[in-house]
Residue, then its C-alpha position, 0 to 999 in steps of 0.5 A: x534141895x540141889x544147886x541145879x534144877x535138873x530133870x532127875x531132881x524133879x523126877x526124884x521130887x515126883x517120886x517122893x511125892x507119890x510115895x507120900x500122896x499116891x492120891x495125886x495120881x491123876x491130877x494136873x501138874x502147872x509148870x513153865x517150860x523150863x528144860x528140866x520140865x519139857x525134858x523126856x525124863x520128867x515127861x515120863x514120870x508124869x505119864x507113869x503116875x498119870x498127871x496131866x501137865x499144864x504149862x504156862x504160855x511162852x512168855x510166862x503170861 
């Protein structure tokens, strides 16, 4: 928890998770197209691990 949604705590949430669930390497993340998530931070830590990311289309529909 933080009192913003920036790129490093998504990275830092990715990482914890894979610490625990390394299974999760290959999988789909879905997320909208927040700056924290479009960032080049967050996109290369779900390269490294191997997650695919899906987006929602602009507009959230």
């Amino acid at each position: 928890m933080d009192n913003n949604m920036k790129a490093d705590i998504c990275v830092k949430t990715l990482s914890n998770e894979m610490k625990m669930y390394p299974q999760l390497q290959g999988t789909i993340i879905h997320s909208n197209h927040g700056d924290q998530y479009t960032s080049a931070k967050y996109r290369a830590a779900i390269a490294k691990n191997g997650i695919v990311q899906s987006e929602n289309n602009a507009g959230g529909r």
